[in-house]
N, C-alpha and C positions, 0 to 999 in steps of 0.2 A: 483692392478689396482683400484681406485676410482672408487665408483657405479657412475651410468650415473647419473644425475642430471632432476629430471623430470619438465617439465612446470606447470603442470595442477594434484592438489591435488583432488580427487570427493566422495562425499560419494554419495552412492547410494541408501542407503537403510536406509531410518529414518522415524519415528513415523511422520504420521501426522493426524491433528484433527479430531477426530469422521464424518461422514458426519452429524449424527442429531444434533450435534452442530455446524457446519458451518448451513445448514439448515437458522436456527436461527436467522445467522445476516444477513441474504439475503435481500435485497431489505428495508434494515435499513440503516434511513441517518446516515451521518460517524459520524455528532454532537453529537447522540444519543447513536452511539458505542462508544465516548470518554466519555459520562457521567456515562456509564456504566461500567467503570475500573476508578473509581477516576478523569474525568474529563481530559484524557491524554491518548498519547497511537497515537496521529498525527505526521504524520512525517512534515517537514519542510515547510514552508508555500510555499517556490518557489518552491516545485514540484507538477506541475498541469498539467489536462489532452491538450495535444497539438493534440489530435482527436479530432473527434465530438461525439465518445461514451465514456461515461465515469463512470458509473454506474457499480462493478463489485462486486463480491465475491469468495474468494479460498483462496488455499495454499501456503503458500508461498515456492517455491522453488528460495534460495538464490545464487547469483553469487557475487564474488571478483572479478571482473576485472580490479583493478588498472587503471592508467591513460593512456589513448588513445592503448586501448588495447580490444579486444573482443573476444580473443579463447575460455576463460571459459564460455562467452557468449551462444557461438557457440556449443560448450560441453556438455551446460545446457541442448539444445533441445534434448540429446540423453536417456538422463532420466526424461523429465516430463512425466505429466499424465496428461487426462483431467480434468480440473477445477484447474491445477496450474498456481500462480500467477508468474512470474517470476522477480525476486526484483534485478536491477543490482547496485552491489556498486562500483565506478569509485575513489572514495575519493573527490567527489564531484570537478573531472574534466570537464573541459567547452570548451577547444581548439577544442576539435573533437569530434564528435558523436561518439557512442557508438554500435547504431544499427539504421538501415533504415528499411525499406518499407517489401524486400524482408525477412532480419531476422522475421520481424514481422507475413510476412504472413505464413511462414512454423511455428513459433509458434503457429497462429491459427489453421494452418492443424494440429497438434501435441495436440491441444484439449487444450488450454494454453488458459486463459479466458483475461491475462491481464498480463503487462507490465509495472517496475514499473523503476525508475534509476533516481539516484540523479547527473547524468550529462546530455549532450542534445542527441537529437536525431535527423534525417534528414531525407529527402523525406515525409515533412508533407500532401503533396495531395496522395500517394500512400498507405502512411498511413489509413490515412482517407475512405480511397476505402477498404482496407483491414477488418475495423469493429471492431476490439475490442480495447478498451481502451490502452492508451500509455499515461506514467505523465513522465512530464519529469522538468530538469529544464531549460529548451530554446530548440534551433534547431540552428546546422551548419553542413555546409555541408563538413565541412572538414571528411576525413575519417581515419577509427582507424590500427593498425596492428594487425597481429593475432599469437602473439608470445609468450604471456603468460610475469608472471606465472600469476595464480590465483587459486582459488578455487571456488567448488560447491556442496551445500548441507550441506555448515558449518553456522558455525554463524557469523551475520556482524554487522555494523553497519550502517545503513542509514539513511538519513534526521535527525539525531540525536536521530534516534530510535535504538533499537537493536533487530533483529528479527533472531531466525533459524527455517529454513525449516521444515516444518510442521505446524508451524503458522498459525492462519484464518488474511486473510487480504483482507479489505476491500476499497471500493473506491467511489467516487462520483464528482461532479463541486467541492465540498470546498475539496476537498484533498482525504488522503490513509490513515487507522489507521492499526495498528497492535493490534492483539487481541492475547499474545502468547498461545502456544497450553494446558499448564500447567496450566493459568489461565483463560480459556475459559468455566470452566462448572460456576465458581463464576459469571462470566460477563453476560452470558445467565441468569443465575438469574437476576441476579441484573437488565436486562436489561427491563424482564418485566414488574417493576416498574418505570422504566425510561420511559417505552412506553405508562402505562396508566396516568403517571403523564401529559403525552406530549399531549397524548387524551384528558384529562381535561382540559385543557388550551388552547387547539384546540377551543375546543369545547364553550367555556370562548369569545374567540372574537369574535365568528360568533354569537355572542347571544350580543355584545356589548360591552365587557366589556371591559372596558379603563385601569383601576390598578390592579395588581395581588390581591388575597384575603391574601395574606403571606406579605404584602410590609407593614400592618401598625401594626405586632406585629416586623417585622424585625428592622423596626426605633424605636419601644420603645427599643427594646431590645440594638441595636448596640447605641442607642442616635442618635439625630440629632438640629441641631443651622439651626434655621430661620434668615435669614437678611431681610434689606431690600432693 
């Protein structure tokens, strides 16, 4: 007799980032997290927050939920933790939402700081009542099945990023960046140069300053042709 055929694939148990390196990139704009891993590391420009909060930091705990589908979704909440982020990948379907109001709020009881999915989502005012951040790419209210298959706690691909669970991923108004977990102690370096370069420069136009101090060895260096 053939084994039964299961829906729903879930890893339970994976590595995720230090808290002193999450820590780190808390309350750091997401521009400053991509300059700190080579300038990249954003997922898709259309997935943005469709709440009113949108500032977050965690883990990413990943779902596959293929198109117009949310078991694994649903699955997800049975193994996060608080401070995960939960990342859904749809294959960037658009016909149907993914999750509403009510998914969102037992994530937040569940200690889930943030909600990420590169298809839409629905009930944006219950949403919004609920409080923690939701990026989505649109809102309809059409609704999804809950049949499977999919996976959770693997690795995905979203917004044309590739992120697995355990991940620092963070959020803000310009978007979501993934920080993966393997190159998060490089980028925490890297980042404190990035944060006092950002200070100096700050600090540069509240004092006046109209042209960067690096703009006129940059045009010797690259050249540049005056017209008129």
């Amino acid at each position: 007799m053939a084994a039964q055929e299961t829906a729903l694939t879930i890893r339970r148990n994976f590595e995720r980032a230090a808290a002193d390196l999450l820590r780190q990139f808390g309350q750091v704009p997401t521009g400053n997290v991509c300059d700190s891993q080579g300038r990249s590391g954003a997922l898709d420009y259309r997935i943005k927050p469709v709440s009113t909060a949108s500032a977050f930091c965690g883990i990413a705990l990943t779902v596959d939920a293929g198109p117009r589908d949310n078991l694994a979704a649903w699955a997800a909440l049975e193994i996060a933790l608080p401070g995960d982020v939960i990342l859904i990948r749809t294959g960037e379907f658009r016909d149907s939402s993914v999750v509403g109001d009510i998914y969102v709020g037992m994530a937040r009881n569940a200690g889930v700081v943030a909600i990420v999915t590169d298809g839409v989502v629905r009930d944006v005012p219950g949403i919004i009542a609920v409080g923690i951040p939701v990026f989505a790419c649109g809102v309809s209210p059409n609704s999804p099945w809950k049949n499977g298959p999919g996976r959770v706690g693997l690795p995905i691909a979203i917004g044309g990023v590739a992120v697995d669970a355990g991940d620092i991923v963070v959020g803000d108004q310009d978007g979501v960046v993934v920080v993966p977990r393997l190159a998060a102690l490089a980028a925490a370096d890297e980042l404190k140069s990035v944060l006092a370069k950002e200070a100096k420069m700050e600090q540069g136009v509240k004092a006046g300053l109209t042209v960067p101090a690096w703009l006129e060895d940059a045009l010797k260096a690259k050249g540049v042709t005056y017209v008129k």
